[in-house]
NUKOLSE-203294 format. One record per atom (N, C-alpha, C, CB): x, y, z. Coordinates in steps of 0.05 Angstrom, whole numbers, plus 5000, padded with zeros to 4 digits. Atoms other than C-alpha are relative to their C-alpha. Glycine has a CB too. Example, Ala and Ser with C-alpha at 12.3 -4.5 7.8 and 13.67 -1.06 7.14 Angstrom:
2
501849765000/524649105156/501850245000/498050015025/498449764999/527349795143/498550225014/500950094971/
This chain:
351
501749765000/500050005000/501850255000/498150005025/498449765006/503450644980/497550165020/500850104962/500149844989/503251255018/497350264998/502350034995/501749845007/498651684977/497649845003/500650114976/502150195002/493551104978/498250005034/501749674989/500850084978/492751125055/497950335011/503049905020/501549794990/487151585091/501050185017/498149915011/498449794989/489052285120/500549945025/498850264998/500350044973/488052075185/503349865010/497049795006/497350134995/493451545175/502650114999/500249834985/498349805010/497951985143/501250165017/498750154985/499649844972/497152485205/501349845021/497150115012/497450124977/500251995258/502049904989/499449785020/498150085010/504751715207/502550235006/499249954972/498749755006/507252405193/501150115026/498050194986/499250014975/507452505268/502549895016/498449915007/497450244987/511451985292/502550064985/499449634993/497249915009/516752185235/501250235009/500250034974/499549734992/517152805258/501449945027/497250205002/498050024977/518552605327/502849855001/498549885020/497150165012/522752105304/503650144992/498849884969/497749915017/527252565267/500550305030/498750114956/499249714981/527653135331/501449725020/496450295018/499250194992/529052485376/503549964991/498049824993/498050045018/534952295333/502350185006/499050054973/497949744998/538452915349/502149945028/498150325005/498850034969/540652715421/500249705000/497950135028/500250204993/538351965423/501749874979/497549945006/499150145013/543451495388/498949744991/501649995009/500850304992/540650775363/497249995010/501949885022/502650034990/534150515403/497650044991/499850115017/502649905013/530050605350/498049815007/500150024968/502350134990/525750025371/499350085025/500249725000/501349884964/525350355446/498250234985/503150185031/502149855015/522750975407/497749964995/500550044982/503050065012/517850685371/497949855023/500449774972/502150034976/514550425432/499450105017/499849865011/500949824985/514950935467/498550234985/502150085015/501649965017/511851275420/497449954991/500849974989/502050175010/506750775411/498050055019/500849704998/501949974969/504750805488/499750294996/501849905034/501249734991/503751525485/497550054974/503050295000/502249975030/499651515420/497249815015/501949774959/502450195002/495551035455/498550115037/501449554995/500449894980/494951435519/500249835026/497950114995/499450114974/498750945560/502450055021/500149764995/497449874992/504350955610/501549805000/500150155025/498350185006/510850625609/502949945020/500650084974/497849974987/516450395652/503149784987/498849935031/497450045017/523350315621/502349905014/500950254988/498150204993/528849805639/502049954992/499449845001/497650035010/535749775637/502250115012/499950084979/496649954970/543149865682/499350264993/504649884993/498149675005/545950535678/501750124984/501650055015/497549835020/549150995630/498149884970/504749845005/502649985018/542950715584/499150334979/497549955025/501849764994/540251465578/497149964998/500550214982/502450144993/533651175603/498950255004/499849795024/501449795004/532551875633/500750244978/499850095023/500349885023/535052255574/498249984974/501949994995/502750125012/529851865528/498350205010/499049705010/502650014995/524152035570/500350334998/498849835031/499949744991/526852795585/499950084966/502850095023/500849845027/528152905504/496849954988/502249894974/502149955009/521952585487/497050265007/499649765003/501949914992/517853055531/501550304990/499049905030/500449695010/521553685498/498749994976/502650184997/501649965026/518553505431/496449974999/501349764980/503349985002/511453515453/499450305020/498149655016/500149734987/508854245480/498949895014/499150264990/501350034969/506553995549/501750055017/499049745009/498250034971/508354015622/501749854999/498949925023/497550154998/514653675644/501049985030/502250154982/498950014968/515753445718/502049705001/496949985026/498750224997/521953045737/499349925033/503150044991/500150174971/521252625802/501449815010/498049885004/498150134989/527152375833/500049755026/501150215005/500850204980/525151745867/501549955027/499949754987/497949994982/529251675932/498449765039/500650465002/500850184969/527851206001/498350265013/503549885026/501449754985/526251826034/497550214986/502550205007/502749835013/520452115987/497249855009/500050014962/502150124987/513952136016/497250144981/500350065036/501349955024/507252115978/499150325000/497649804997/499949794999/505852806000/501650184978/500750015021/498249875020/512352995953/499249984969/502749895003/501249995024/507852715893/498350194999/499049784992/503449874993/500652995902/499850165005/498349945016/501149794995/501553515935/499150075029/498350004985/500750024968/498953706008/497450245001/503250105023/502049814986/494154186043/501850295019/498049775025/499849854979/497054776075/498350295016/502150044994/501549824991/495155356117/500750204992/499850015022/498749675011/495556056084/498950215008/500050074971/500449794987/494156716116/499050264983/502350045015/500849745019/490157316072/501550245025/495550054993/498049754990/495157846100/498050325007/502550074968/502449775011/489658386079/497449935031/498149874953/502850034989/483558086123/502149815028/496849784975/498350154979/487957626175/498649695002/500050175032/502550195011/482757046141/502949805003/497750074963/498150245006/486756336151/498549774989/501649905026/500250245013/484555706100/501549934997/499149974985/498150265018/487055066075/499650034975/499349675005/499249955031/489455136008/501249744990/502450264997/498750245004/491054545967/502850104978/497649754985/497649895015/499054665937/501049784979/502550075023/500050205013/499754175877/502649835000/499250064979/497550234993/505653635870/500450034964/498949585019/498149975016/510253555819/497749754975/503749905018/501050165025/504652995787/497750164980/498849715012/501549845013/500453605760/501850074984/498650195014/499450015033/503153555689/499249884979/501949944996/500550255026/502853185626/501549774999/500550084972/497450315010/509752715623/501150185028/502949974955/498849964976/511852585685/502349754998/497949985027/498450135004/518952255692/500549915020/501550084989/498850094976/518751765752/503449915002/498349765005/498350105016/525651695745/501049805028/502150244982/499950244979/528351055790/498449965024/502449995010/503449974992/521650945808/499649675026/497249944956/500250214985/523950275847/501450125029/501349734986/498449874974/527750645898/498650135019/502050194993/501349834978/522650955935/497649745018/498050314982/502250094988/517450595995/498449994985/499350105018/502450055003/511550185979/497850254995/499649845022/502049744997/507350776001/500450234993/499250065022/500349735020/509651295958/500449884974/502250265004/500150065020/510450815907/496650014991/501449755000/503649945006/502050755913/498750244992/498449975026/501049794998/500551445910/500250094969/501450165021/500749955030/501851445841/498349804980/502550024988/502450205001/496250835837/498350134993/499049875023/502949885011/490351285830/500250204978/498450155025/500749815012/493651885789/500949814975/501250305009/500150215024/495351255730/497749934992/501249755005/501950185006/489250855737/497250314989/499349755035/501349815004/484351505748/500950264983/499450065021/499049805017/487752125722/499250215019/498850014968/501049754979/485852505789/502149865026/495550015009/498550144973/489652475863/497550095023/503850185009/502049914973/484852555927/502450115019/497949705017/498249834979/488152975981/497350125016/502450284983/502549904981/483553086044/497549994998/499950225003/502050005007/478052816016/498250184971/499550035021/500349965031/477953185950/500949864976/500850214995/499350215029/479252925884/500750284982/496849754984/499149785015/483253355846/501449934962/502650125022/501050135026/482853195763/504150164995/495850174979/496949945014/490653145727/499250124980/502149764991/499549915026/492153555665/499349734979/503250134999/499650135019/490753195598/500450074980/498749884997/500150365004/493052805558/502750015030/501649814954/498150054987/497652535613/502049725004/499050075019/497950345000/503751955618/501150035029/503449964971/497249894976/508451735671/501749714988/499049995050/497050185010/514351495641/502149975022/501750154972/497850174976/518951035688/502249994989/499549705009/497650174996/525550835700/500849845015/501650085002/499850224981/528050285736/502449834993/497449835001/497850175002/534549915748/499749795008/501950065008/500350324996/534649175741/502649945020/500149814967/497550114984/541549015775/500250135025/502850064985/499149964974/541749495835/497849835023/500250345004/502450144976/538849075907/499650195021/501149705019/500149854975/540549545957/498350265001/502850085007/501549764997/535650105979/498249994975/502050265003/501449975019/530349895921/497149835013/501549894972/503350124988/522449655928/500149884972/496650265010/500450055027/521349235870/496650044993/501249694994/503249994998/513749495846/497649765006/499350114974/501350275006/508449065859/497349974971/498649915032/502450125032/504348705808/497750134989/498349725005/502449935001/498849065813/499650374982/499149985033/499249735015/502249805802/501149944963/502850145022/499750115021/505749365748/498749944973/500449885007/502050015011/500349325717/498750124984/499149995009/501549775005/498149975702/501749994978/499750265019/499049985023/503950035654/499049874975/502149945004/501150155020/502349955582/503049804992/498550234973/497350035007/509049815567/503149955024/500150274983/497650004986/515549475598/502449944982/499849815021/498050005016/521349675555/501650015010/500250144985/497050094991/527849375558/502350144975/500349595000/497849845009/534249875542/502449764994/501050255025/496650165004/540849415514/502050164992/500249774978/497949755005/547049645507/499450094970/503749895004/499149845025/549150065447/502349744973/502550335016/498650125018/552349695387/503250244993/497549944972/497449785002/559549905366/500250204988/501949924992/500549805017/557450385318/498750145017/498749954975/501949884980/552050635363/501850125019/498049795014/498549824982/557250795425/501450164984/501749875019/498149745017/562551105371/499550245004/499850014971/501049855003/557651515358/499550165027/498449924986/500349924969/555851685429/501650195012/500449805016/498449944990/562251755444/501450314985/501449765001/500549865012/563652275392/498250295002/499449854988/501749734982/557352735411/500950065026/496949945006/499049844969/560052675485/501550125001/500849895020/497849794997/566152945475/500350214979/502649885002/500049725012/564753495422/498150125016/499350034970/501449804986/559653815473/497650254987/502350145011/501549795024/555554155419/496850075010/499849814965/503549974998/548854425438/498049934978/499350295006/501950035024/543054195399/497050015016/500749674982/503149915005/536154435393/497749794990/500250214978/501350115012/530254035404/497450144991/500049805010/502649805006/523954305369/497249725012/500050124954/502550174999/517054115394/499050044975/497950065023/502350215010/512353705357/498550124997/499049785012/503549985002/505853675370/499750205032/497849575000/500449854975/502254095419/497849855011/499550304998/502450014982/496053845471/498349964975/499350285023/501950025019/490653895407/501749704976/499650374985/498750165017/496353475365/500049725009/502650094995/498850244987/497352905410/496749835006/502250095033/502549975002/489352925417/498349854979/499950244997/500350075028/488452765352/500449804994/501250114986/498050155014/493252275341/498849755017/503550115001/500450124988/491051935400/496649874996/501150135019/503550134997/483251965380/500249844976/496950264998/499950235028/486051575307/500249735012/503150034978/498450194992/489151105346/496949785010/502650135027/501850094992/482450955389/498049914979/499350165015/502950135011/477150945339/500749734978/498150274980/498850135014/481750505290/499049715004/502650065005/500750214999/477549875279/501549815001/498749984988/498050264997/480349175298/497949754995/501649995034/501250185002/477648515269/499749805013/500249974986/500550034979/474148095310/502249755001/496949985005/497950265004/479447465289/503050095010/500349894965/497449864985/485147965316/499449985019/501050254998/500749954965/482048055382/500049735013/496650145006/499150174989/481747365385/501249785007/499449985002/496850114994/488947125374/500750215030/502750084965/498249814970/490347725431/499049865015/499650365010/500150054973/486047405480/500749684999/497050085014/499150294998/488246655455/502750025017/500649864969/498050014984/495046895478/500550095029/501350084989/500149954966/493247185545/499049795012/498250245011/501950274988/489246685564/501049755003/497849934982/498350244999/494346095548/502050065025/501649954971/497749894975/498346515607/499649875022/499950305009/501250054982/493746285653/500149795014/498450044995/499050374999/497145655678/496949885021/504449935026/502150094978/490945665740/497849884990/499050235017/503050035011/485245635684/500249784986/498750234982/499850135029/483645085638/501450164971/496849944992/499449875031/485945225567/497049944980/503349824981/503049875016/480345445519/500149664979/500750444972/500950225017/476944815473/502749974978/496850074985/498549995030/482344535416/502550155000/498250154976/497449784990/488644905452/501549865012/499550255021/498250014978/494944705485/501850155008/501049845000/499549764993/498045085530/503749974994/498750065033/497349985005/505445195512/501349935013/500850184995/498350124988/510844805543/502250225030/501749884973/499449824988/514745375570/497450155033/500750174972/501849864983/509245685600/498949825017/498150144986/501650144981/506745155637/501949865020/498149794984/497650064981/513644975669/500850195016/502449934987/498549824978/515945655692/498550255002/503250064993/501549624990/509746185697/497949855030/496450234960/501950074984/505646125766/497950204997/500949975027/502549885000/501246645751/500150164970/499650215028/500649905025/498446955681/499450204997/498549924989/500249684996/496947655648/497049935004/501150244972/502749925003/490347905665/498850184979/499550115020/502649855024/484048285627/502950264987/495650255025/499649775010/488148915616/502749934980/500350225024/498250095021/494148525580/499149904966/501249775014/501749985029/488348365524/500050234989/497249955000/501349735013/485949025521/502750154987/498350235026/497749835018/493449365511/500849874976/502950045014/498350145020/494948775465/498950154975/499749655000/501649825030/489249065411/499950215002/497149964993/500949695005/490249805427/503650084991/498450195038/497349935005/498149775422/499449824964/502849865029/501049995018/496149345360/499350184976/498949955009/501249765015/492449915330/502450174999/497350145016/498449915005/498650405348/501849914973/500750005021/497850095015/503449915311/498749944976/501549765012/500450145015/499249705255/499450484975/497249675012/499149784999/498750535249/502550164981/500349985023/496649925005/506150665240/500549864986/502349995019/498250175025/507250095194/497950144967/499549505007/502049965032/501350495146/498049824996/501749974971/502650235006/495749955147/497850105008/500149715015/502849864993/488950145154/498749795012/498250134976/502250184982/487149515186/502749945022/498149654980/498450124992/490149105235/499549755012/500950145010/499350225006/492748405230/501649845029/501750064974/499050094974/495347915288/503550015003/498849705003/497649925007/502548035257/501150215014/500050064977/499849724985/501448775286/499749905034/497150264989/500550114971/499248415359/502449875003/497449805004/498050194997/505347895353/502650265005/500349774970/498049825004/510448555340/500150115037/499050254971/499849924973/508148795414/499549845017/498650195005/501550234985/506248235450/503150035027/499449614975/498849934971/513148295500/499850205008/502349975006/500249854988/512648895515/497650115020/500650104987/503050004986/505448855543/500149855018/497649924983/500050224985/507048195566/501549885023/500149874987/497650074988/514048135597/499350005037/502550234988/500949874965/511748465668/498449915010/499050265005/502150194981/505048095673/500049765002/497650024995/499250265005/508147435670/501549985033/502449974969/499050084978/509947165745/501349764999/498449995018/498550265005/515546655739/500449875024/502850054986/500550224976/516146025782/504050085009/498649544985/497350104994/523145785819/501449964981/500249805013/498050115029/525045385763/500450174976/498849754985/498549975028/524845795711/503150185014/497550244973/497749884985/529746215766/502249764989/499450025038/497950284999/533845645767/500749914972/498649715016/499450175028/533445375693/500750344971/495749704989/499349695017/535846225671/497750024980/503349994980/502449945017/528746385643/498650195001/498349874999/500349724999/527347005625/495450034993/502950164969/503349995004/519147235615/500750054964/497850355021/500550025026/521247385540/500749734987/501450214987/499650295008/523546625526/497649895000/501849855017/502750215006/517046435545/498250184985/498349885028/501949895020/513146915506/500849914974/499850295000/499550005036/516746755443/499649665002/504150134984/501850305015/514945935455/497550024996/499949745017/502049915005/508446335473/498750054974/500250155011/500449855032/508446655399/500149734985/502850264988/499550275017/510845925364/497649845011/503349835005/500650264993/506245465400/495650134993/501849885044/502249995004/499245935401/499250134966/499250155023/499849955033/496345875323/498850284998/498249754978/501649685019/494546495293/497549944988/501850144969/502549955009/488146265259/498050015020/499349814982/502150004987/481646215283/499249805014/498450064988/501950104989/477745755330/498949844980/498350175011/502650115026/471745715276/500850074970/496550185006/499749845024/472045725209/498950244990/499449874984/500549684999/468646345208/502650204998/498650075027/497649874996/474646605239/503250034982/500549915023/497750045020/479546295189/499450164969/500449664997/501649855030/475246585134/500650384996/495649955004/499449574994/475647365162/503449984996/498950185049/496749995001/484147175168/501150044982/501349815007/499250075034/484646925094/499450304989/497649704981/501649765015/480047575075/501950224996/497350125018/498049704987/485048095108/503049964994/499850055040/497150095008/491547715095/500350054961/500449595010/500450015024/489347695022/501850184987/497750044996/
């Protein structure tokens, strides 16, 4: 399908994404597949937490991507000692100078923005890790019994170091959850550091230009949503969540994948469907297709999946990572349909 052939709409986040793409580029070396999913999750109005040692630029990512979009920008330096107060915000007492009148005033927190950069988001207590539970899931924080509504559109892009133990909370499953996205940073290839190395030591300032503004991202984001998905896609995404489920039976005419049934004790839940067909839609988007195909579901499937996957002992023990078993996951659950019905709509669209 050529370019001119595809509907404006498509065109418009195509055109988008290159754009960011090419302001990105300017600072970020390599990672073009981290890009593009981070990219993906914000197009799809999810949030994302990003993985990988140090010297990554995990938070240089998240900090250039948020100069190329005209929104807010709060960094949040995760630390043992931050308390949820330091997100949200508090209540204090303020004095009209004029009348000698004293109310509680609510003073907002650093999560009243658009892209917020938890940045080593494992390093802080349980209970300020929660506090950013309700402003993910809802898009509001309560403080004193109010409910106070976040800016939109809004993200919270993570960081998180896999190797350090000391002084870290590892999130639990549940906050885990919320993410649309768990992207894994690898090193740089030898060309890739050269290069690195190169920009670091010429020191050169460079200029990033925003993007899109608040109405742009709006937009891009309401293509993304209304972007029909056939019903034989939706149900390879939930064939493969559902095979996760080592607790449940497996669905009529299914077996459940070898891997997965040796080293997961617990499976993704409902909301690992739902990102599978909405990141889907993103990716099928950016490749220019006006539909989308289980090919486009298979392209994102770890990154949705990696985090809601609870691995047993053994796979500890037998070095098994959550993407080893998604990819016997990907080989073992078929892509067609159930019913022939379903194989009939596959053939139609593959055509």
């Amino acid at each position: 399908m050529t370019t001119n052939a595809l509907p404006e709409e498509v065109r418009e986040v195509q055109d988008a994404a290159f754009r960011l793409r090419d302001e990105i580029r300017k600072i970020i070396v390599g990672q073009d597949e981290v890009v593009e999913q981070m990219l993906m999750a914000i197009f799809c109005r999810g949030h994302v937490v990003v993985v990988g040692v140090p010297g990554l630029a995990k938070t240089l990512l998240i900090s250039t991507i948020s100069r190329t979009l005209s929104l807010g920008f709060s960094r949040i330096q995760f630390t043992p000692d931050l308390m949820p107060a330091d997100i949200t915000g508090t209540e204090m007492i303020q004095e009209d100078r004029s009348t000698g009148h004293r109310e509680l005033r609510f003073v907002r927190g650093p999560v009243f923005a658009n892209v917020i950069l938890a940045d080593e988001i494992n390093r802080t207590p349980p209970k300020t890790q929660a506090a950013l539970l309700e402003a993910m899931q809802e898009r509001h924080v309560t403080v004193g019994g109010k409910r106070h509504d976040l800016p939109t559109p809004f993200f919270v892009l993570a960081t998180q170091n896999p190797i350090e133990q000391e002084g870290t909370y590892p999130l639990p499953e549940a906050q885990l959850d919320r993410f649309m996205f768990q992207i894994m940073i690898l090193y740089p290839t030898m060309q890739e550091e050269m290069e690195i190395v190169r920009r670091s030591s010429a020191r050169a300032s460079v200029h990033v230009s925003a993007v899109l503004d608040e109405e742009g991202i709006k937009r891009v984001q309401n293509v993304v949503r209304q972007m029909p998905v056939p019903d034989h896609v939706i149900s390879y995404a939930l064939r493969l969540v559902r095979a996760t489920r080592v607790k449940e039976p497996m669905d009529l005419g299914l077996k459940r994948p070898q891997k997965v049934q040796d080293y997961v004790s617990w499976g993704a839940g409902p909301r690992a469907s739902e990102f599978l067909v909405l990141a889907g839609k993103a990716r099928a988007l950016l490749d220019g297709s006006t539909h989308v195909t289980p090919e486009h579901v298979r392209k994102i499937a770890k990154p949705v999946l990696r985090h809601r996957l609870m691995l047993n002992f053994n796979a500890e023990a037998d070095q098994v990572n959550s993407d080893m078993v998604i990819d016997d996951l990907l080989a073992s659950v078929p892509v067609e349909g159930l019913t022939p019905g379903e194989k009939k709509k596959m053939d139609e669209v593959m055509r």
